[in-house]
N, CA and C of each residue as an Amber inpcrd file, in Angstrom:
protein
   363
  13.0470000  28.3820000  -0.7130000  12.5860000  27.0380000  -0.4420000
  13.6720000  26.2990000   0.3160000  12.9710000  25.4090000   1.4460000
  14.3100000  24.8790000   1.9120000  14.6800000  23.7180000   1.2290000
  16.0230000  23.6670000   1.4640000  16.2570000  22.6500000   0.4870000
  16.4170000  21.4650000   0.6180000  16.0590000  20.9490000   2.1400000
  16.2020000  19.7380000   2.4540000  14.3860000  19.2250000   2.7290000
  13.6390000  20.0520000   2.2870000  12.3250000  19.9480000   2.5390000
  12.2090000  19.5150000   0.6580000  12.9490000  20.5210000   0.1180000
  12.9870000  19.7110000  -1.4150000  13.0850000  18.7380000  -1.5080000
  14.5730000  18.4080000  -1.1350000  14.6240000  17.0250000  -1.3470000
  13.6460000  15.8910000  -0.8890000  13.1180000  15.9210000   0.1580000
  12.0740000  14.8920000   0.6320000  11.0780000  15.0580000  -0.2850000
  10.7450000  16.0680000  -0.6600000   9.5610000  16.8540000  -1.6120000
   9.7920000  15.6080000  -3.2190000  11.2430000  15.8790000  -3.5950000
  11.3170000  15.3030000  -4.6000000  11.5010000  13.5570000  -4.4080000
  11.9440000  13.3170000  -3.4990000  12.0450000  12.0050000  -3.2840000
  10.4390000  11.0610000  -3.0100000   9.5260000  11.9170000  -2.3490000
   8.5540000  11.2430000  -2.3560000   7.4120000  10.9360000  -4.2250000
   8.1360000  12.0680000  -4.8190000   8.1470000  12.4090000  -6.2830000
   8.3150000  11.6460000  -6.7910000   9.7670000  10.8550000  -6.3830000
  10.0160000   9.7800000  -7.2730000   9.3240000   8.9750000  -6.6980000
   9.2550000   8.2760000  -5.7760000   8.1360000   7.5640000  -5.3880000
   7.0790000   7.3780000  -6.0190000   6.0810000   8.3830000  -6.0610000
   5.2080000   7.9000000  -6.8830000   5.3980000   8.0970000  -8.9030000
   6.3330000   8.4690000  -9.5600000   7.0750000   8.2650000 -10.1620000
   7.1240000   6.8100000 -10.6160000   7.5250000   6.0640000  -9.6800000
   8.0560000   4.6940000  -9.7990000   6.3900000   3.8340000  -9.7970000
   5.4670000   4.2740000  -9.2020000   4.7120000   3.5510000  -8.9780000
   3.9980000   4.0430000 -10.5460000   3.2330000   5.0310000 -10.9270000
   3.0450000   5.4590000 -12.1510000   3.4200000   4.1800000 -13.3480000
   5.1040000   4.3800000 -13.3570000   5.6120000   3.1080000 -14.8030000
   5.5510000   1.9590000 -14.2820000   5.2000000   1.5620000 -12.9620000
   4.7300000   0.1080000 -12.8060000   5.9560000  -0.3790000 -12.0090000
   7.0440000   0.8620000 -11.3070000   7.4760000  -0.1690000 -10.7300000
   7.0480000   0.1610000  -9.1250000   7.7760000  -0.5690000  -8.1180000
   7.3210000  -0.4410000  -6.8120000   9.0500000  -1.0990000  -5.5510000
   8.5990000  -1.2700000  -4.5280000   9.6700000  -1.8940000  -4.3010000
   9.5370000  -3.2010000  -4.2120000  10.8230000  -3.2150000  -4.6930000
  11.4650000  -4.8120000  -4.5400000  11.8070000  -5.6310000  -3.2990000
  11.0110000  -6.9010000  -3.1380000  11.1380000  -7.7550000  -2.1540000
   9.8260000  -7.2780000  -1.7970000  10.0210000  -7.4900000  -0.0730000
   9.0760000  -6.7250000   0.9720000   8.3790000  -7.9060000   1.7450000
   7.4570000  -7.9430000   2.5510000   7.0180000  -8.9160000   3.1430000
   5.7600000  -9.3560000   2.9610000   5.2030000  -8.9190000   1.6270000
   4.1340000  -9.3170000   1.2730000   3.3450000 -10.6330000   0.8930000
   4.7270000 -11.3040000   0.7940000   3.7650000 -12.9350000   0.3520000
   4.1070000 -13.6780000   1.9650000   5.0570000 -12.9690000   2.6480000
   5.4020000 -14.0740000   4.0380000   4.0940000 -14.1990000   4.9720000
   4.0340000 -15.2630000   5.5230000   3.2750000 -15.4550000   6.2910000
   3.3120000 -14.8800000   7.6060000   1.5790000 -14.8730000   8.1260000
   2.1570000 -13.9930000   9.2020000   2.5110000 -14.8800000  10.8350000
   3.6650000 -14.2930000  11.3720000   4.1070000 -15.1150000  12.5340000
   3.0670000 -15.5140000  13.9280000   3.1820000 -16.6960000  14.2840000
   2.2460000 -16.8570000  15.2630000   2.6750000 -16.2480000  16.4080000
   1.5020000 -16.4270000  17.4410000   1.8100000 -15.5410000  18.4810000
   2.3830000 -17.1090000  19.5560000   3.8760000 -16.0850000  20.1980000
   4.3870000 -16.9840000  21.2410000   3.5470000 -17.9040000  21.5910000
   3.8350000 -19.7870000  22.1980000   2.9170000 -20.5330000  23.1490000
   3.8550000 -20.9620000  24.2920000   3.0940000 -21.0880000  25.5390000
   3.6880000 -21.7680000  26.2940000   4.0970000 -23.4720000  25.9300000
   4.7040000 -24.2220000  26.8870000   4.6140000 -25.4660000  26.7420000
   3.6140000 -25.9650000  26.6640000   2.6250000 -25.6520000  27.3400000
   1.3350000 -26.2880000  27.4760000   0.1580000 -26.4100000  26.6890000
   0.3540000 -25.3910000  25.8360000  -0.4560000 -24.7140000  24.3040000
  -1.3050000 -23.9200000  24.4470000  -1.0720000 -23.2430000  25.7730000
  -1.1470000 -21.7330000  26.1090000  -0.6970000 -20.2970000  25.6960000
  -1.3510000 -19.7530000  25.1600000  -0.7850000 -18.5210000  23.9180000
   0.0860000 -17.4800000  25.4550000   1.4580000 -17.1030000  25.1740000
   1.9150000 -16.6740000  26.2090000   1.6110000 -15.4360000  26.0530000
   1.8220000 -14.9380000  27.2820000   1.5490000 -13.1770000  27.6250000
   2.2400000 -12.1460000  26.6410000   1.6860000 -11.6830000  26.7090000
   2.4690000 -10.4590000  25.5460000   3.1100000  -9.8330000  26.5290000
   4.3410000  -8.9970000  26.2190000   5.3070000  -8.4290000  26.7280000
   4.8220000  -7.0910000  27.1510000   5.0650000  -6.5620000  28.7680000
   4.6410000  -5.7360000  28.9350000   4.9070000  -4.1730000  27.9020000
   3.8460000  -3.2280000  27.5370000   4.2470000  -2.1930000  27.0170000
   4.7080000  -1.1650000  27.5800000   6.0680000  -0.6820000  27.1880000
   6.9280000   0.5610000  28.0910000   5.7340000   1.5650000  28.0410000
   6.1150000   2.2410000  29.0450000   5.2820000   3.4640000  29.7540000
   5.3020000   4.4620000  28.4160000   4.2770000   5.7500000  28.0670000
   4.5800000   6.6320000  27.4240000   5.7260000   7.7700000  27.9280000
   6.4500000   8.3390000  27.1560000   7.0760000   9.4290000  27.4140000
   6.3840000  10.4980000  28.4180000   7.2050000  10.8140000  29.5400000
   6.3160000  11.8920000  30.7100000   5.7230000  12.6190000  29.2110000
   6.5910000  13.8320000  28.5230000   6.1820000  14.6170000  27.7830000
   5.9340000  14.2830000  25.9760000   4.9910000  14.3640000  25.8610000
   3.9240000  14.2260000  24.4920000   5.2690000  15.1620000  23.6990000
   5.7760000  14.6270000  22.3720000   6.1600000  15.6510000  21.6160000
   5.1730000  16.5680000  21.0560000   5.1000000  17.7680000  20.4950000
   4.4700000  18.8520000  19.9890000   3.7120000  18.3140000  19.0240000
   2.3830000  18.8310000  18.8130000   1.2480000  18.4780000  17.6400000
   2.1260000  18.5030000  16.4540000   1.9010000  18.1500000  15.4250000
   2.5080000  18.8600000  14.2610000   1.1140000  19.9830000  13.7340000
   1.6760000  20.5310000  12.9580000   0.1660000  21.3800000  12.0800000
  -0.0420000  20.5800000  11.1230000  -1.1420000  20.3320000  10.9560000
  -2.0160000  19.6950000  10.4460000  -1.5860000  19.7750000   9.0550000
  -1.8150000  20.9450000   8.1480000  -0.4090000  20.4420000   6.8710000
   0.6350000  19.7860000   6.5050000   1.2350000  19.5890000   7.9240000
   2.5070000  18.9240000   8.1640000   2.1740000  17.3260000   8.1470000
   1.3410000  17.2500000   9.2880000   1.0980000  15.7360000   9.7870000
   0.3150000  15.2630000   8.7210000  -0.4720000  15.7600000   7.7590000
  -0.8800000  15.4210000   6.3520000  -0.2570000  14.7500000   5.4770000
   1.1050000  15.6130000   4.9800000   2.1660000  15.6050000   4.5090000
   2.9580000  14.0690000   4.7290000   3.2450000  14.0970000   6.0710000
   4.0600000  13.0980000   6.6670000   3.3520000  11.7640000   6.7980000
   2.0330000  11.7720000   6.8320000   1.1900000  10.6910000   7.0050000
   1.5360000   9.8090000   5.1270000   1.3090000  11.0650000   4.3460000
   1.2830000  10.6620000   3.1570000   2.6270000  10.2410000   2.8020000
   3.4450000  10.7700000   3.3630000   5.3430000  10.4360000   2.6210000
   5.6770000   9.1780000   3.0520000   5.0250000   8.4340000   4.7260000
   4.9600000   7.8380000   4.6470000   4.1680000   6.6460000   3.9060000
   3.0550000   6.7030000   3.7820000   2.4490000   5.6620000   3.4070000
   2.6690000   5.4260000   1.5250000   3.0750000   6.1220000   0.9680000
   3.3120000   5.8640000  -0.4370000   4.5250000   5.4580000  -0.2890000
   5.4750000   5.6540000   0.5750000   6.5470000   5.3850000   0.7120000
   6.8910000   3.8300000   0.5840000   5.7300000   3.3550000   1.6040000
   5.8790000   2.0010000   1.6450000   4.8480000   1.2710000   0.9820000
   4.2570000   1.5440000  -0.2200000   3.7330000   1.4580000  -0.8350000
   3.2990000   1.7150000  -2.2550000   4.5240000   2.7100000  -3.0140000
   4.4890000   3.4770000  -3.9630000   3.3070000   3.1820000  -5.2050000
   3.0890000   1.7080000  -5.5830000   2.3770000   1.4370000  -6.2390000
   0.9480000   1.7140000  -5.9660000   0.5710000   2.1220000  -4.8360000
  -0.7680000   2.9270000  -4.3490000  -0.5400000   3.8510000  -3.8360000
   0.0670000   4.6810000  -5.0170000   0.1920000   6.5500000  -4.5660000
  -0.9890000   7.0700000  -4.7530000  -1.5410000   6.4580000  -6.2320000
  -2.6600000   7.5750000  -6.5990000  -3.8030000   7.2450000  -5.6140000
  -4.1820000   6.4030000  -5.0400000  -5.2930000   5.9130000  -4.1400000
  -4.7970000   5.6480000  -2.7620000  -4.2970000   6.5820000  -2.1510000
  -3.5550000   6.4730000  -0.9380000  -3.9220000   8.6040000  -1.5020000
  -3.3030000   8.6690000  -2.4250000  -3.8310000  10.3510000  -2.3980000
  -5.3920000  10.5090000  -2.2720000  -5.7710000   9.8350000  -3.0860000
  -7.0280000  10.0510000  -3.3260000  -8.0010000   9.8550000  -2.1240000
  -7.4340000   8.8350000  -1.1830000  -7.9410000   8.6500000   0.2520000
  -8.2800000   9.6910000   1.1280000  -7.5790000  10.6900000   0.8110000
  -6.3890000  12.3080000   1.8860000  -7.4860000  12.7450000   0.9900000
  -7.7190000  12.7940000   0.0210000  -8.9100000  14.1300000  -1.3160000
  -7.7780000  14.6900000  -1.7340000  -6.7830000  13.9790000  -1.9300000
  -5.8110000  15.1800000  -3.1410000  -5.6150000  14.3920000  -4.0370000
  -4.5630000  14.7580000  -5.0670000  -4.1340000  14.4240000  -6.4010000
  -3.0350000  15.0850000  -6.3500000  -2.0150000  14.2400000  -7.6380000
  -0.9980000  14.3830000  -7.6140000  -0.3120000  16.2430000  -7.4090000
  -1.3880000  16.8150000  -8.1690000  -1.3540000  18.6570000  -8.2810000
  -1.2470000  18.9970000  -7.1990000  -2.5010000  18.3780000  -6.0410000
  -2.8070000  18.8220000  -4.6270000  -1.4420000  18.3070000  -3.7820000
  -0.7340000  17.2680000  -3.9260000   0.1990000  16.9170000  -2.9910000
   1.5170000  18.1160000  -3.4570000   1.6660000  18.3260000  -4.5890000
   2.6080000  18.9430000  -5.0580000   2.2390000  20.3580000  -4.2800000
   0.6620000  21.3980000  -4.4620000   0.7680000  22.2630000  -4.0510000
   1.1950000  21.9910000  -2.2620000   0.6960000  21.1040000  -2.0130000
   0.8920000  20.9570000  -0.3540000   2.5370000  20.7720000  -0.2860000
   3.0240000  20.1970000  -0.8470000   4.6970000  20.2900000  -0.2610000
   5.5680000  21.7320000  -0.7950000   4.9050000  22.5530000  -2.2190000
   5.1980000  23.9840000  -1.9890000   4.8090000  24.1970000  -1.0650000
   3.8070000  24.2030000  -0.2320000   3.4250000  25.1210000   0.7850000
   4.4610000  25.4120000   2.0580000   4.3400000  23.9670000   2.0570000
   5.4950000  23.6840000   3.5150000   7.0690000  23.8390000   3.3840000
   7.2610000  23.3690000   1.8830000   8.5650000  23.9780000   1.8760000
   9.0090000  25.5110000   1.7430000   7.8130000  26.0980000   1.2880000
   7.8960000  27.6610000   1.4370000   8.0040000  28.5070000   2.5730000
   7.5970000  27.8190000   4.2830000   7.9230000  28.1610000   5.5670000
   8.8130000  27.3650000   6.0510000  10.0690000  27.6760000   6.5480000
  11.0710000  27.3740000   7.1900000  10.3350000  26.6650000   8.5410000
   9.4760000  26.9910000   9.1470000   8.4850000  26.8280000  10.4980000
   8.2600000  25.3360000  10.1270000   7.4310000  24.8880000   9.1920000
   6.9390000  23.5380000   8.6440000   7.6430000  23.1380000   8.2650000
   8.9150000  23.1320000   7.2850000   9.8540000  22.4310000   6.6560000
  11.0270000  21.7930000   7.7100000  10.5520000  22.4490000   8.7300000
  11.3020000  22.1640000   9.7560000  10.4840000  20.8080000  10.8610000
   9.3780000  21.3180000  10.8440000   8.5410000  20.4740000  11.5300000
   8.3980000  18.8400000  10.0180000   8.0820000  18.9720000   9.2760000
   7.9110000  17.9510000   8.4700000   9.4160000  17.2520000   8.6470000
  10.6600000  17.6790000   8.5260000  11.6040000  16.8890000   8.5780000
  11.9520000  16.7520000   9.7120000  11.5300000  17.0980000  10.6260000
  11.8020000  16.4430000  12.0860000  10.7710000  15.1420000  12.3020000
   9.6340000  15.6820000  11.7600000   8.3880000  14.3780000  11.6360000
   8.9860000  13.1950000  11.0320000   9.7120000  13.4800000   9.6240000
  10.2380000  12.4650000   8.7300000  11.4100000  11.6830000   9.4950000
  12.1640000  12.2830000   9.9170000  13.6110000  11.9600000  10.9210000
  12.9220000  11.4120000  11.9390000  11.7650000  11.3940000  12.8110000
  11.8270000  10.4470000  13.8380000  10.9820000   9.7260000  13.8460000
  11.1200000   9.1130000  12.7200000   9.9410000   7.4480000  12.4440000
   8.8350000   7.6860000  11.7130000
């Protein structure tokens, strides 16, 4: 097993862990209001800022186990207190996420791809 695929493995663990005994994270931006959009002087909503071009080259698909995986590490992540219904969204359970991160940590191929997924945003 790799062992840095563990660790994410176990860290998203605790994650929902934390959400389970009721806790979650602390702070966050949940009660702030949300910011208005720029105005001109005139009370003209200003232009939105142009969006940079895409990258010439698309990074690589992930496999679909992977991008599963990563969809989920994120979103409980930032959310821990809706692990079980954030799984349940995907059709797994806590068993099913567990067998899915054996899986991937059991190929060097995916454990590699999931923590490159995790490492770049």
């Amino acid at each position: 097993m790799n062992r840095n695929a563990t660790i994410h493995a176990g860290a998203l663990w605790l994650a929902l862990a934390a959400a389970a005994c009721g806790g979650g994270a602390a702070g966050g931006d949940a009660g702030s209001p949300a910011k208005a959009a720029p105005t001109k002087a005139d009370g003209e909503t200003a232009a939105a800022p142009a969006k940079a071009e895409p990258p010439a080259e698309a990074p690589p698909a992930l496999p679909p186990k992977v991008a599963k995986a990563v969809e989920l590490a994120k979103a409980i992540s930032a959310r821990p207190e809706d692990a079980d219904a954030i799984l349940a969204r995907a059709g797994l359970d806590r068993a099913g996420l567990e067998a899915l991160m054996a899986e991937i940590a059991a190929d060097p191929a995916l454990s590699a791809a999931y923590e490159a997924a995790l490492a770049g945003g």
